[in-house]
Structure formats: structure tokens, C-alpha cells
C-alpha positions as CSV (number, residue, x, y, z in Angstrom):
1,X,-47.8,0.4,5.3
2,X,-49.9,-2.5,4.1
3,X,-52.7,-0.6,2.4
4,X,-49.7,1.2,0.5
5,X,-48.5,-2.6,-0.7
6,X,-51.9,-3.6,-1.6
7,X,-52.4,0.4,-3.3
8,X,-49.5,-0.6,-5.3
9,X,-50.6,-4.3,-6.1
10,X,-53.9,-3.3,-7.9
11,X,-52.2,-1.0,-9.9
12,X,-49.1,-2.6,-10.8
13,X,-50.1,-6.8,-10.2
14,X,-48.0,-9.2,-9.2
15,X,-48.1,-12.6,-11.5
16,X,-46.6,-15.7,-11.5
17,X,-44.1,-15.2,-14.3
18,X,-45.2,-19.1,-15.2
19,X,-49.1,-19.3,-15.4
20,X,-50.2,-15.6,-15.0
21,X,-52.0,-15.7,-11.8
22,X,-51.8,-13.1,-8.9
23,X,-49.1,-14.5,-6.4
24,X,-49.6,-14.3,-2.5
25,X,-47.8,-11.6,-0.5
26,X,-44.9,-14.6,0.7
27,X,-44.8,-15.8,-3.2
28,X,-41.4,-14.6,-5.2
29,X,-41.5,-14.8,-8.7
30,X,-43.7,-17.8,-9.2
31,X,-46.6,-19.3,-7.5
32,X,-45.7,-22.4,-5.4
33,X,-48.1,-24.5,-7.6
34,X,-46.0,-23.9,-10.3
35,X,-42.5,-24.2,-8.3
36,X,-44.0,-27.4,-6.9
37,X,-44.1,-28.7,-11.1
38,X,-41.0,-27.4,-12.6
39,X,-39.1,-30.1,-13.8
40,X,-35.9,-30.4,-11.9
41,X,-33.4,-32.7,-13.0
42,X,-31.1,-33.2,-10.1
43,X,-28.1,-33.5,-12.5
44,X,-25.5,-31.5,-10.1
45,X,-25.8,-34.8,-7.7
46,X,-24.2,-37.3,-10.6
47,X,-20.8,-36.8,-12.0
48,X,-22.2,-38.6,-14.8
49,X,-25.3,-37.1,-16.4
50,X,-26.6,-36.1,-19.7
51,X,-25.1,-32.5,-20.0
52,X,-21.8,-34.5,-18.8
53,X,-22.0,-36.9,-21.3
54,X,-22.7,-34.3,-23.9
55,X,-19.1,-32.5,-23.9
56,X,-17.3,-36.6,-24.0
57,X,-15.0,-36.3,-26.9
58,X,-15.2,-32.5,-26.9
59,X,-13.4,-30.4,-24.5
60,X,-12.8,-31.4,-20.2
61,X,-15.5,-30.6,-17.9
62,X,-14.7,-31.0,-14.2
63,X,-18.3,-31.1,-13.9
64,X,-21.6,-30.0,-15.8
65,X,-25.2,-29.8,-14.9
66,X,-28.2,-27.9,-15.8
67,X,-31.1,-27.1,-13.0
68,X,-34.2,-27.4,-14.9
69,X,-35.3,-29.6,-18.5
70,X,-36.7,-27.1,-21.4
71,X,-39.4,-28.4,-23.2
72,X,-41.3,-25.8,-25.7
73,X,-44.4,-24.8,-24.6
74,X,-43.5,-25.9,-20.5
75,X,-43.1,-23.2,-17.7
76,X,-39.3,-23.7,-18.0
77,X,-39.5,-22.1,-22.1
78,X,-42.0,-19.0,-20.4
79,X,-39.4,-18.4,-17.7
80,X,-36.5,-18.0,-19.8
81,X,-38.5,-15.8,-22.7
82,X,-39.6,-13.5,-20.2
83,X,-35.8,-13.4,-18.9
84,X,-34.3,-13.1,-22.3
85,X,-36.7,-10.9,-24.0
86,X,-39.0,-9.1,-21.2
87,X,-36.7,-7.5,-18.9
88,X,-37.1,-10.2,-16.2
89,X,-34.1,-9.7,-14.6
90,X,-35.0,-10.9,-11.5
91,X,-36.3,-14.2,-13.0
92,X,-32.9,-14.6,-13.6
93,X,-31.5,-13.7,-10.2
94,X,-34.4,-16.0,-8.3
95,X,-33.3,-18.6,-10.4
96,X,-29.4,-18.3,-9.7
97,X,-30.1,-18.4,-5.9
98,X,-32.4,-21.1,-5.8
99,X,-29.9,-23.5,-7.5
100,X,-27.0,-21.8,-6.3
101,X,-28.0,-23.7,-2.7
102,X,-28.5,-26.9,-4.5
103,X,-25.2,-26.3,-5.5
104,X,-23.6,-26.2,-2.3
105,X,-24.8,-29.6,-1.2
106,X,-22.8,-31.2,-4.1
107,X,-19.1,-32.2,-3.4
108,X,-18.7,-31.8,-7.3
109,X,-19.0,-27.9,-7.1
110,X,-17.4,-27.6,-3.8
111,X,-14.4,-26.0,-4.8
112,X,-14.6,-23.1,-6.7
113,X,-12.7,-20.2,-7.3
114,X,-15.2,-18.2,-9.4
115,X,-18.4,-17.7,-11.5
116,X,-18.5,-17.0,-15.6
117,X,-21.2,-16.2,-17.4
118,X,-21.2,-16.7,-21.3
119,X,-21.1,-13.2,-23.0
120,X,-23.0,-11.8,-25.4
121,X,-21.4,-9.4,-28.1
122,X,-21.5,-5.6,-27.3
123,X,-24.5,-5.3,-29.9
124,X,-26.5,-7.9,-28.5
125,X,-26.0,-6.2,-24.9
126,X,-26.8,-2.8,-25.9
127,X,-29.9,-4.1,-27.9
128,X,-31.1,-6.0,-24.5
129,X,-29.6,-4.2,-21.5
130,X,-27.8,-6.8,-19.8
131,X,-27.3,-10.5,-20.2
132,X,-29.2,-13.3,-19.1
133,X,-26.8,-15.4,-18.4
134,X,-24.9,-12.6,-15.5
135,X,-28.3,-12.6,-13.8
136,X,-28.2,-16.1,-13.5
137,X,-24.6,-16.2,-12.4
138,X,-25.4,-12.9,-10.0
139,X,-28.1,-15.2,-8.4
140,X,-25.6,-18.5,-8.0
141,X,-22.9,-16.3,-6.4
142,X,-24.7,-15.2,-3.4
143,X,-25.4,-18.6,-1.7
144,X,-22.1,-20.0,-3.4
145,X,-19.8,-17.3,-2.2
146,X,-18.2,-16.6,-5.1
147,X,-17.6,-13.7,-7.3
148,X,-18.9,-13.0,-10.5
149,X,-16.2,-12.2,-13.5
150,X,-17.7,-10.7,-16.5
151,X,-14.8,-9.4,-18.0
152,X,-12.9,-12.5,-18.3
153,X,-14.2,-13.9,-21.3
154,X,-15.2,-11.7,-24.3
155,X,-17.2,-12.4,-27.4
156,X,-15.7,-10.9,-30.0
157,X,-18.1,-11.4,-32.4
158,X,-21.6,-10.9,-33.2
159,X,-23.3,-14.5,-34.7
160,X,-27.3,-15.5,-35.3
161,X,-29.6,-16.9,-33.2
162,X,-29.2,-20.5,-32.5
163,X,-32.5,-21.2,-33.1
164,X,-33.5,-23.6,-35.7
165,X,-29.8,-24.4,-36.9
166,X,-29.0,-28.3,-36.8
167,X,-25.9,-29.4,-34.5
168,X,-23.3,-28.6,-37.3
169,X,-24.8,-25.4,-37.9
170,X,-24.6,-24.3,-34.4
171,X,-20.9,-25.2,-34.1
172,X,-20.0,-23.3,-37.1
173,X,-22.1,-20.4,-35.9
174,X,-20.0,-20.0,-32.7
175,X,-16.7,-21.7,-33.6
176,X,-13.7,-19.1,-32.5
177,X,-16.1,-16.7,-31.4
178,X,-14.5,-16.0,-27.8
179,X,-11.5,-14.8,-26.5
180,X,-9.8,-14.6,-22.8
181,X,-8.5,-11.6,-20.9
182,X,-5.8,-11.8,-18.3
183,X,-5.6,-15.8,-18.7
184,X,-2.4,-15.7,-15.6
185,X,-4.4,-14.1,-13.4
186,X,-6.3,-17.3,-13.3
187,X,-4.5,-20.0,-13.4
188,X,-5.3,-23.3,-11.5
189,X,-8.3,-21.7,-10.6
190,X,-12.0,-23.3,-11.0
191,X,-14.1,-21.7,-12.8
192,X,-17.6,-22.1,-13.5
193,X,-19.0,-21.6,-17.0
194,X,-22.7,-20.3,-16.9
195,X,-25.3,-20.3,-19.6
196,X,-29.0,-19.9,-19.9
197,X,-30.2,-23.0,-22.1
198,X,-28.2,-25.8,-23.2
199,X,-29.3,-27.7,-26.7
200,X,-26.2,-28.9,-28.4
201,X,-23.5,-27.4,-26.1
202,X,-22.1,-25.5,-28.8
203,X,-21.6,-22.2,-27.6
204,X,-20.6,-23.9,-23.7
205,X,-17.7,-25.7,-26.2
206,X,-16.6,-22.5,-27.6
207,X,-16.0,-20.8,-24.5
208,X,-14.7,-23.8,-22.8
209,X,-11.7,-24.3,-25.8
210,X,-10.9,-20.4,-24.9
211,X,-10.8,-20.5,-21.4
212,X,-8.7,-23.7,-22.2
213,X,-6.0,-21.0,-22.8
214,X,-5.7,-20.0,-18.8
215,X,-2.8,-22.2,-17.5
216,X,-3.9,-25.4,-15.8
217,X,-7.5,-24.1,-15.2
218,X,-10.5,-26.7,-14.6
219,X,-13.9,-25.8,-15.8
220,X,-17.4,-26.6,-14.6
221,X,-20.6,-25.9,-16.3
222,X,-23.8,-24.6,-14.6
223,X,-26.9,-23.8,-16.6
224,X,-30.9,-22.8,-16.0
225,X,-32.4,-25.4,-18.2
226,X,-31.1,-28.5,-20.5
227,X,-33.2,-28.6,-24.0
228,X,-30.9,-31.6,-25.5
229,X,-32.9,-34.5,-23.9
């Protein structure tokens, strides 16, 4: 019933989650204006990129790529607030299944065997409701295919915030932080590792180095937004 929709629509408005302005009845999420100007960065089309580059030396990355650059102040830092500290779930979710088609036209994530996002410790969840980083992986494993495993790797400690803390800092802040469940059940599978937003790949090393545990597993990274470059 259309007068029901646009009943509901003055009474509970629907926004770009971006700029703030009233989206059209075919808009999701964001305006196109503002989907026309988030800054993509194509990464999951190199082999070689700069979220690649930034695990060299580290731990091995099949492949790595993140869908969006993170600036403060851009829409890419209001989107992923308003997912992290709003209850945007669906941000999210919109977010995973956009990319999660990009994803399919790229030979480097054609093989698959699963999605995993990074946890967050049973305190942080219960404080939030959920994780960011599962809605993302929720959206990705619709177009993808693939399931979602949440229970594979665990945090098994709480840490601080990230924010602010130099590269060192970070490291120590997450170093040993993660464990893995049932590592035979996946061997020689694929995985790929999802996160929200990538600075220093810190926390993305962390769980890599415990997933490293699951015999002769390869490990890809997928994230929302890259804030290193």
C-alpha cells in the first residue's frame, strides 16, 4: 500500500546514511550522488596493491584488498561510525554485497572455501550487539556463495581501541590475542579473513599467525575501507 510506505516515511525518514538527505523510494542505504563519489580503490583487480604490500615480510596472504579508502571526515569514516557505533547493521550488509560481486569478477578470490570475520571479545559483543565485521562478511557471502564461519576464530582477549596508538603500539595491543577452533576441520581450505578498517594491519596479522595453525591453509584478506594510504 503506497500511502502506508509514504505514512511510514514521514514518520520514520529514510536518509542517506552518507550526507543526511531523504533517499528516493529505488535508493538503498545511500543516495546515488554519494555512491557515485565513494572512493573505490579497485585493489581486488591487482595481486599487487597497497594492502598486499602491507603484510610483505609479515605473515602470507594469498591475496588482500580493501573496497573503499578511509579518510577522516569522508563519507567512507560516516559509514563505518554509523555501522560500528549506531546500530547500522545493514550498512554493513549493503556494503558486503556490493563488493562481494566485485569480488567475483576477480580470478584472485575465485576459489574460496569460506568467509571469516575478525572477532571481537565476548565483552565488546555484548556491549555492541553484534560485530561489524560479520555483517560485512554476511553481505560478501550471498553473491560469493560462501558460508560465513564465526566460530572458527576466537578472541580470547579483551584489548583497547586502536585508535591513536602508533604502529608498534598497535602490534603489542593485539599480539597473541586470537586463537583457532577445530583447525583439521579446515585444512587446505581458503579462507577469507574480513575486517572493517585496515590502518597498520595489525589485528589482520594477529589472526592471520593463528589461523596459520590450520594445516596447509591459504588466507586472503577482504576489508570495507583501507586507512594506511
Amino acid at each position: 500500500m503506497l500511502w502506508l510506505d509514504d505514512f511510514i516515511s514521514l514518520i520514520f525518514p529514510r536518509i542517506c546514511a552518507c550526507c543526511g538527505n531523504s533517499l528516493w523510494k529505488h535508493e538503498e542505504i545511500i543516495c546515488h550522488s554519494c555512491d557515485f563519489r565513494l572512493p573505490r580503490t579497485d585493489f581486488h583487480l591487482a595481486a599487487e596493491n597497497p594492502v598486499t604490500r602491507l603484510f610483505w615480510g609479515r605473515v602470507p596472504v594469498e591475496a588482500a584488498c580493501a573496497c573503499l579508502y578511509f579518510n577522516k571526515g569522508n563519507r567512507v569514516q560516516r559509514l563505518v561510525h554509523q555501522l560500528k557505533y549506531k546500530g547500522r547493521k545493514d550498512i554493513g550488509i549493503w556494503l558486503g554485497a556490493q563488493y562481494g560481486h566485485e569480488l567475483c569478477k576477480s580470478p584472485l578470490f575465485s576459489d574460496l572455501d569460506a568467509i571469516i570475520p575478525v572477532p571481537l571479545h565476548k565483552k565488546r559483543y555484548m556491549q555492541r550487539g553484534y560485530n561489524q565485521s560479520e555483517q560485512f562478511a554476511t553481505g560478501l557471502g550471498g553473491p560469493m556463495n560462501l558460508p560465513v564461519v564465526i566460530h572458527l576464530l576466537i578472541r580470547s582477549r579483551a584489548t583497547e581501541t586502536q585508535t591513536r596508538k602508533s604502529r608498534f603500539s598497535r602490534y603489542q595491543n593485539v599480539h597473541d590475542i586470537f586463537e583457532v577452533r577445530d583447525p583439521e576441520y579446515y585444512r587446505g581450505k581458503h579462507l577469507l579473513l574480513v575486517d572493517d578498517v585496515i590502518t597498520t594491519g595489525s589485528t589482520l596479522e594477529s589472526s592471520v599467525l593463528a589461523m596459520m595453525a590450520i594445516p596447509e591453509v591459504k588466507i586472503s584478506i577482504a576489508c570495507i575501507a583501507a586507512a594506511m594510504l
